[in-house]
GUTOR-431433 format. One line per 4 residues: number of its first residue (from 1); their letters; for each residue x, y, z negated of C-alpha. Coordinates in nm, 2 decimals, always signed. Example, Ala and Ser with C-alpha at 12.3 -4.5 7.8 and 13.67 -1.06 7.14 Angstrom:
// GUTOR-431433
1 = AS = +1.23 -0.45 -0.78 ~ +1.37 -0.11 -0.71
// end
This chain:
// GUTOR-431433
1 = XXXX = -1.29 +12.15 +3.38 ~ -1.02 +12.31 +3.61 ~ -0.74 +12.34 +3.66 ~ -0.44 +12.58 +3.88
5 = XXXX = -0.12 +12.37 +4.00 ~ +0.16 +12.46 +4.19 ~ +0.30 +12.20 +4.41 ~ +0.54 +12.30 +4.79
9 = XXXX = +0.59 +12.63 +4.66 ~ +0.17 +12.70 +4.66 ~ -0.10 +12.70 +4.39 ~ -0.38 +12.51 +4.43
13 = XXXX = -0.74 +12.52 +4.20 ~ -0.82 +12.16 +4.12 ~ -1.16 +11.97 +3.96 ~ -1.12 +11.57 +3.92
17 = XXXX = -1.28 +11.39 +4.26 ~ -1.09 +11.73 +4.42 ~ -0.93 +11.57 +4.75 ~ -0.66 +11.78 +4.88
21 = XXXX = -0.40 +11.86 +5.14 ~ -0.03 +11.95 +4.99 ~ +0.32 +11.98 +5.12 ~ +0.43 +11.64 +5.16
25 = XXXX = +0.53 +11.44 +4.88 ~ +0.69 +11.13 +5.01 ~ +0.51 +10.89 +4.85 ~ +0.26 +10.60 +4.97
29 = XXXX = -0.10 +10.60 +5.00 ~ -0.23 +10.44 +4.69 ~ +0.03 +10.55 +4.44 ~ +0.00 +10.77 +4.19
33 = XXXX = +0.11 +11.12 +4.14 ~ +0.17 +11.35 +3.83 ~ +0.17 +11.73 +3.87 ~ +0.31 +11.89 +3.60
37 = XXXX = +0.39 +12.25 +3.67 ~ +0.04 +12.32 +3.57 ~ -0.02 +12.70 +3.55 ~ -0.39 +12.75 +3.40
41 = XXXX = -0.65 +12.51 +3.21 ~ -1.00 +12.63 +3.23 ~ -1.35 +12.51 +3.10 ~ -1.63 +12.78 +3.11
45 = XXXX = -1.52 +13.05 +2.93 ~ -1.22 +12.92 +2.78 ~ -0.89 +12.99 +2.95 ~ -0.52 +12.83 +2.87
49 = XXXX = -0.23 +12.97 +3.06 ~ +0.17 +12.98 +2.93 ~ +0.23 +12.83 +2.68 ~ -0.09 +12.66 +2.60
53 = XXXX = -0.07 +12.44 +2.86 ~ +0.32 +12.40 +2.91 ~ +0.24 +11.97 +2.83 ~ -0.07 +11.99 +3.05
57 = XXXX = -0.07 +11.72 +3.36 ~ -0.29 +11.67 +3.67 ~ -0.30 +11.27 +3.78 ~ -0.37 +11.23 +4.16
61 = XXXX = -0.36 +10.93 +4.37 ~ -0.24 +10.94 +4.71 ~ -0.53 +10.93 +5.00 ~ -0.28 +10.93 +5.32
65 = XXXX = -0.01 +11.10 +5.48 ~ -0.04 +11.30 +5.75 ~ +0.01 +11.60 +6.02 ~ -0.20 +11.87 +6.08
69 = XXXX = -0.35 +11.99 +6.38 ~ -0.05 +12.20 +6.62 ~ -0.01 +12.59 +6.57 ~ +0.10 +12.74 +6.89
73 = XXXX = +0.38 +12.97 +6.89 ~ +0.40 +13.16 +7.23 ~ +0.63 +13.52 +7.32 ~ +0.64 +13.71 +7.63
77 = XXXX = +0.78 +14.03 +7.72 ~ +0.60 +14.24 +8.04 ~ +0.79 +14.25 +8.35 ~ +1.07 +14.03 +8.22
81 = XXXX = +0.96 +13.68 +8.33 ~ +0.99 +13.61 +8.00 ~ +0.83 +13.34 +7.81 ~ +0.83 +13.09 +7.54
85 = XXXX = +0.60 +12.83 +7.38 ~ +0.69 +12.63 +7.11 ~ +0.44 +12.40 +6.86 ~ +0.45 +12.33 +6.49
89 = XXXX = +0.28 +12.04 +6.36 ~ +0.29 +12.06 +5.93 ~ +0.35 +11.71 +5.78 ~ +0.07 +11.70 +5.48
93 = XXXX = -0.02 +11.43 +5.16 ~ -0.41 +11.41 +5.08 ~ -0.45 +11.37 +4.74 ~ -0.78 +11.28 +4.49
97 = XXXX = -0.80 +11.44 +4.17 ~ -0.81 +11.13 +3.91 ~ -0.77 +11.33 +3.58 ~ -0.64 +11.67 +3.42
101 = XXXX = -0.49 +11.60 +3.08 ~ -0.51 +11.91 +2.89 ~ -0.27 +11.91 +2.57 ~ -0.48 +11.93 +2.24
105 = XXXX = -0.46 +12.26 +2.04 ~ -0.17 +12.29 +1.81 ~ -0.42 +12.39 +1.50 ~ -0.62 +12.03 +1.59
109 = XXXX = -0.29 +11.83 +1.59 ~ -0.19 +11.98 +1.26 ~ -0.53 +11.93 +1.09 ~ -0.48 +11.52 +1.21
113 = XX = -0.16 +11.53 +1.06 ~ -0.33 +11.59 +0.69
// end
């Protein structure tokens, strides 16, 4: 099973054990974390998306926090002595798929009801 999140303004395809780098959360390493702005529930063939998976929830637990390597920024302009470096380092959270929680089908629900 799979799963598409959205998390720091990207999506991100997820399978529990999945370890990943996100936007960072703010939270410790060892705690847990619940996405759920979960876009897209898929096994096989079978696909959920809108509505059908508007309670769905991804559980993740928190591997470390970090930075990620430096991105370089630098601008010249010819014959103008001209030039400028700068360096962005991203903060980041690693985190370990633990469990997607897809919500059961509303036609299943109503058939435990009776």
């Amino acid at each position: 099973m799979y799963a598409v999140i959205k998390t720091g303004g990207k999506q991100y395809r997820v399978r529990e054990g999945d370890v990943l780098r996100v936007e960072k959360l703010g939270v410790e390493a060892g705690e847990k974390v619940t996405f759920d702005d979960v876009l897209l529930v898929g096994e096989g063939d079978a696909i959920k998306v809108g509505a059908d998976v508007a309670k769905a929830k991804v559980t993740a637990v928190v591997t470390e926090e970090g930075r990620g390597r430096k991105v370089v920024i630098f601008k010249k302009r010819r014959r103008k002595n001209y030039r400028l470096t700068k360096g962005h380092r991203q903060d980041y959270t690693a985190v370990r798929i633990e469990k997607i929680t897809k919500p059961r089908a509303a036609k299943a629900a109503a058939a435990d009801k009776e």
